[in-house]
C-alpha positions in Angstrom: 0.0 0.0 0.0 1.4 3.4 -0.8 -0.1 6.6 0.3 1.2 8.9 -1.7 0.9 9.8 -5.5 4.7 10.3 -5.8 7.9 8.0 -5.6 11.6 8.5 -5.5 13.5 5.9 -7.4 17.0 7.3 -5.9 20.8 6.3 -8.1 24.0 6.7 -7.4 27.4 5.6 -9.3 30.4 7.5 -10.0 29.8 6.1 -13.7 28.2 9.5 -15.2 27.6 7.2 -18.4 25.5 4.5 -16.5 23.7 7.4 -14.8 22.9 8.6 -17.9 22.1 5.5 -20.3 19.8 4.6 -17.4 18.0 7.9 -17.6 18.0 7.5 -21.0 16.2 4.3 -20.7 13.5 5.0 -18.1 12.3 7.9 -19.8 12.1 6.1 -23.0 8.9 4.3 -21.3 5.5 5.9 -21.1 5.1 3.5 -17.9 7.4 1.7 -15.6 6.2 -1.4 -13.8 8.5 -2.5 -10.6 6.6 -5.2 -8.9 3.2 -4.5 -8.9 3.9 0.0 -8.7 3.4 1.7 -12.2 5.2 4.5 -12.6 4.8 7.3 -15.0 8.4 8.9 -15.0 8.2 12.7 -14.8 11.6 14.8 -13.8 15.2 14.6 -12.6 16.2 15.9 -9.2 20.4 15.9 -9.1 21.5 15.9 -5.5 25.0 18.3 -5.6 27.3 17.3 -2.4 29.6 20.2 -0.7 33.3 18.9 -0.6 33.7 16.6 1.9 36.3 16.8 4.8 38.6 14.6 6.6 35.5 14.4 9.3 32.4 13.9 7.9 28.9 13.0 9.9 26.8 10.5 8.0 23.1 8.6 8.4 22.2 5.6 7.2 19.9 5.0 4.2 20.1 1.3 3.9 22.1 -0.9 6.6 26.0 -1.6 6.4 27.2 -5.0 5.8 30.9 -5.6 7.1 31.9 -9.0 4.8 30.4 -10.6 2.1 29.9 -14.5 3.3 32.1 -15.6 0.8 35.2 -13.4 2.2 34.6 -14.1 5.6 31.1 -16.0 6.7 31.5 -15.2 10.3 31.8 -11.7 10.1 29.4 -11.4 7.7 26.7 -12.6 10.1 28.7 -12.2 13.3 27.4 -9.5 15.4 30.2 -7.0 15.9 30.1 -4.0 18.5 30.5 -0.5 16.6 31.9 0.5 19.3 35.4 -2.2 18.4 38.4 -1.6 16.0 37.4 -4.5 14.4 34.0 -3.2 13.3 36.2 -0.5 11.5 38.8 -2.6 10.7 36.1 -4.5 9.1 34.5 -1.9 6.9 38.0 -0.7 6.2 38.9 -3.7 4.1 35.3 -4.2 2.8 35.6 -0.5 1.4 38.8 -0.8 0.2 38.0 -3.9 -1.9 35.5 -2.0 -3.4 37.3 1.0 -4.7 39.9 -1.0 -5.9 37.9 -3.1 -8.3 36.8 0.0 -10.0 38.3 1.7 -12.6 38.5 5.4 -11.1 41.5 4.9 -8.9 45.4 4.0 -9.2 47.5 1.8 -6.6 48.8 5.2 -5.9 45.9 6.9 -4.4 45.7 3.7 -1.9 49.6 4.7 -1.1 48.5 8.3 -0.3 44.8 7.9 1.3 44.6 5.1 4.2 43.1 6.7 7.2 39.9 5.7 8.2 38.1 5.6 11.2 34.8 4.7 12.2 33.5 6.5 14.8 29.7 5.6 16.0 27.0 8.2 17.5 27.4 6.5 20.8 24.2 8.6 22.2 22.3 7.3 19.7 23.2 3.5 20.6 22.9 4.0 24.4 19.4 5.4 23.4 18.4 2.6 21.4 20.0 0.3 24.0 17.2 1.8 26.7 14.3 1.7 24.5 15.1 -1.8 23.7 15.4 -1.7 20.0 17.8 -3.0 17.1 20.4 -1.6 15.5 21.6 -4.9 13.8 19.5 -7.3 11.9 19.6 -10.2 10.1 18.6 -9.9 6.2 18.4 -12.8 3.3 19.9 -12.1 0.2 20.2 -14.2 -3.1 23.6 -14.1 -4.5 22.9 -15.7 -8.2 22.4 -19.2 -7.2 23.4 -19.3 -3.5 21.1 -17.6 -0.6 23.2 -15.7 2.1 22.2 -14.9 5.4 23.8 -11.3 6.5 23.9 -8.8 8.9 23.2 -5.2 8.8 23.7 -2.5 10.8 21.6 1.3 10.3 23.4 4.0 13.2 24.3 7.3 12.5 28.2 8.0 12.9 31.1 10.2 11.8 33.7 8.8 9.8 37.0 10.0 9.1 38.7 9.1 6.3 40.4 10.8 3.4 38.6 12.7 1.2 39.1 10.5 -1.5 37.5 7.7 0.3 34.6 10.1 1.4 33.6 10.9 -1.7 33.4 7.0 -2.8 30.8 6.1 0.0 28.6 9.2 -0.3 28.3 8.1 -4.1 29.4 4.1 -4.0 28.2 3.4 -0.4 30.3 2.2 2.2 30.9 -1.9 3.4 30.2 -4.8 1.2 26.7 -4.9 -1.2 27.0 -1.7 -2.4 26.0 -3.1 -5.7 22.8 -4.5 -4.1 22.2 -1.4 -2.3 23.3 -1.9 1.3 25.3 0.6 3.1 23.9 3.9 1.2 24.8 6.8 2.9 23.4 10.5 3.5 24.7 13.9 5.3 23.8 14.4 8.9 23.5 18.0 7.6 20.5 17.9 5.0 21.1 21.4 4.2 24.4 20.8 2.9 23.0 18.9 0.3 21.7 21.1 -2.9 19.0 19.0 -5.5 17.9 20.8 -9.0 15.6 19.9 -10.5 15.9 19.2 -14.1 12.1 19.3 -15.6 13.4 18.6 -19.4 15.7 14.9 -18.4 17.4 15.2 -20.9 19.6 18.6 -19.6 21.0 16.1 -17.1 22.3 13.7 -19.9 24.7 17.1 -21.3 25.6 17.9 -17.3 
């Protein structure tokens, strides 16, 4: 059941060409069907991040996964304090992985950038702690043929890393199953972030 007239289908890559052939292709329909929601695509709203520090304060879009089961299938359902070096340790190497089996980086930028620290909102824990609620959950995910069983975490926390590796997980996500759409990222400080809308798609395809 939806209540509400309108959806946001959100993207994000650091491919501007995938961005844009899959633009391209949405708006080529009259009517997109995902599941059982038709949508009628209508505009374009570009979210443009500020440059991001050495510090930066993020919230949690979709939980963070810390291994894929096939790297390591403890950790990947284990439950790991946030609190721990290892849970950044963790999400260090997950990360890593990531950017390095992409195209827009050289061994050298790896040389130069390898701070990062993961830094939980611990007020927010200790307040979930009291009201008795989860943090960490358990989700299924189908991995071509095999079924995995993994665990995700959703906190608000500060991360400091290079600004390099900031600007990969604001666009890229941060942890393992970015591709699927875990660990998706947004600013603590909304206003930071500036959207335009683009009425005519196509002005996004030439931006």
């Amino acid at each position: 059941h939806f209540s509400s007239h309108k959806v946001s289908l959100v993207f994000s890559s650091m491919n501007k060409t995938l961005i844009n052939k899959l633009l391209e292709k949405i708006f080529q329909q009259e009517q997109l069907q995902i599941a059982e929601l038709i949508l009628r695509p209508e505009y374009v709203e570009k979210e443009i991040f500020p440059e991001l520090s050495h510090k930066t304060q993020f919230l949690c879009i979709s939980p963070i996964v810390l291994a894929s089961p096939e790297k390591s299938s403890f950790y990947a359902k284990h439950f790991v304090s946030p609190s721990i070096e290892l849970f950044s340790q963790l999400l260090y190497e997950a990360t890593i992985e990531r950017m390095k089996s992409c195209k827009f980086y050289t061994e050298s930028d790896f040389n130069e950038n390898i701070s990062f620290k993961f830094v939980p909102d611990n007020a927010y824990l200790e307040k979930i702690k009291n009201q008795d609620k989860k943090f960490a959950r358990i989700y299924g995910i189908q991995d071509y043929t095999q079924r995995y069983e993994i665990r995700g975490y959703t906190l608000p926390f500060t991360l400091e890393a290079s600004p390099l590796i900031q600007n990969f997980v604001i666009n890229c996500g941060i942890g393992a199953y970015g591709y699927r759409g875990y660990g998706m990222l947004d600013l603590v400080e909304h206003q930071q972030t500036q959207r335009i809308t683009l009425t005519n798609w196509q002005m996004a395809l030439s931006d």
